[in-house]
Residue, then its C-alpha position, 0 to 999 in steps of 0.5 A: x334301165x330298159x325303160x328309160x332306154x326305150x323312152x330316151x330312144x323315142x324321143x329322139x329317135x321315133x317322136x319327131x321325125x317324118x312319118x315314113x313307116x313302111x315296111x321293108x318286108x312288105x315291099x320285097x314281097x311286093x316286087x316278088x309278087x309283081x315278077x310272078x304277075x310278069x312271068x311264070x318263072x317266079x311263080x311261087x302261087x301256082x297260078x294256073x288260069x286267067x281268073x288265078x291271075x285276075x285275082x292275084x294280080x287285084x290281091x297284088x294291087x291291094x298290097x301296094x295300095x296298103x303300102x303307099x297308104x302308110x306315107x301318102x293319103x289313101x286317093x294318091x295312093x289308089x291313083x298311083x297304083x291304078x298308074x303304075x298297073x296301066x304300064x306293066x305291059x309296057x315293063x313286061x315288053x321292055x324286060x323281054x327285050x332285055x331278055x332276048x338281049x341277054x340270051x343272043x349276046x351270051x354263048x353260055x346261054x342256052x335258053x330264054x328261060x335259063x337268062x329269066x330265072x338265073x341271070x342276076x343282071x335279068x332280076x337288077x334290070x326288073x326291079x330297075x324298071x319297076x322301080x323307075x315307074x315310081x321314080x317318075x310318078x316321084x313317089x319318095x323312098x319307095x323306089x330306092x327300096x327296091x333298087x336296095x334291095x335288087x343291089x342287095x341280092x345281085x351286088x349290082x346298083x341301078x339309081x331308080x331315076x337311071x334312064x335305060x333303054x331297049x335291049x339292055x344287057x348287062x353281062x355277070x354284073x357282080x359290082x356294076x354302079x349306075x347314078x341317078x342321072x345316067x342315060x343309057x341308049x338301046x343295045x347296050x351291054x355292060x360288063x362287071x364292075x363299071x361305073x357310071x358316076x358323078x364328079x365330086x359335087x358340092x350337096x348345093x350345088x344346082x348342077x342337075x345332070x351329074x352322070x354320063x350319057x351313054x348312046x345306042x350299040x355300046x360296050x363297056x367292059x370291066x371296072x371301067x369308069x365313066x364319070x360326069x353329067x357332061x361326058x358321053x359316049x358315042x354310038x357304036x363305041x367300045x370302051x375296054x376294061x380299066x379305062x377312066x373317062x371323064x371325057x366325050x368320046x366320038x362314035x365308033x371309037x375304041x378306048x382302051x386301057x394300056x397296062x405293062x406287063x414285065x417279065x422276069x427274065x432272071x426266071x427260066x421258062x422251066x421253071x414257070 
């Protein structure tokens, strides 16, 4: 009986289809070994030294070279590792931004240190810009790897192709969604729950921006909805929690959502 599962199973499953078999275990070790490259705080391999670091970073470059051999041929391969090693400064410059961000915009926060190792909207935004490294060299699958597995561990969902900026802060983070196509200029913070979406597009359909441009210095609070390739948000903006837009808003508007509240007036204050 299993041996006719297991051959039923191959065949439609496993003989036909594209070669893709990278393993996820190896990939979320990858981005950890890759955050203890930029920061001590993840440091799960007592790098004390230079030459620690010299070393571990080359074992580093091995492995995802070892990954990308599994579904690209091997020169592509070193190519795109030898790309993407040449602008980890470039991360580790762009994610301290964000840090410091985190730590001035949070009063809870009591140092830079606490917002690195803790803050679970500081790991989304790392995975997020190592991930888009990949997106833009269009390596296939690997970057929504990583991106699945940060939505995994923060419940926040940044598309790998998502455009983000300086300073990008986003504020407990627990639900956020941000699509493929989404810009997001400098300064920016985001609370829980927001979206950034698309309108409902046919699969065919030949429109390339499908998600909302949000400019420089804006505030989006919670649950709120932005959807569509033509909509954004101006500079200096605050858009309050609940709010749905599928619309441009000017800069330096306020939108908000007005809810009403009734009270019972057949209960007395004594007994509320």
């Amino acid at each position: 009986m299993n041996y006719q599962l297991a051959k039923n199973l191959f065949h439609k499953k496993h003989a036909n289809r594209k070669r893709f078999f990278v393993s996820k275990s190896k990939v979320h070790q990858f981005l950890h070994d890759i955050l203890e490259v930029l920061y001590p705080h993840f440091n799960q391999n007592y790098i004390q030294t230079e030459e620690d670091l010299l070393v571990y970073i080359r074992r580093t470059e091995l492995n995802l070279i070892e990954i990308l051999h599994d579904f690209l041929p091997h020169e592509e391969a070193r190519k795109i590792t030898s790309r993407f090693f040449s602008k980890l400064e470039v991360i580790r410059d762009l994610l301290d931004m964000d840090a410091d961000a985190m730590f001035k915009g949070d009063p809870a926060a009591e140092h830079l240190d606490e917002v690195i190792m803790c803050y679970p909207g500081f790991f989304a935004i790392a995975v997020h810009r190592i991930a888009h490294i990949f997106y833009r060299q269009k390596v296939p699958t690997l970057p929504r790897l990583f991106n699945e597995y940060a939505h995994q561990i923060t419940g926040i969902d940044i598309h790998p192709g998502a455009t983000i900026g300086k300073y990008f802060f986003i504020d407990h983070g627990t639900g956020i969604v941000i699509g493929e196509t989404s810009i997001i200029g400098e300064h920016v913070k985001i609370y829980q729950g927001v979206t950034l979406g698309a309108l409902s597009l046919d699969k065919k359909s030949d429109v390339k921006k499908r998600h909302p441009t949000i400019r420089d210095n804006c505030i989006i609070y919670s649950n709120a909805t932005i959807l569509g390739g033509k909509t954004t948000i101006g500079m200096n903006s605050i858009i309050g929690g609940n709010v749905w837009l599928t619309k441009t808003v000017p800069h330096n508007s306020i939108v908000y959502h007005k809810s009403e509240i009734k009270l019972d007036t057949k209960v007395s204050s004594d007994e509320i």
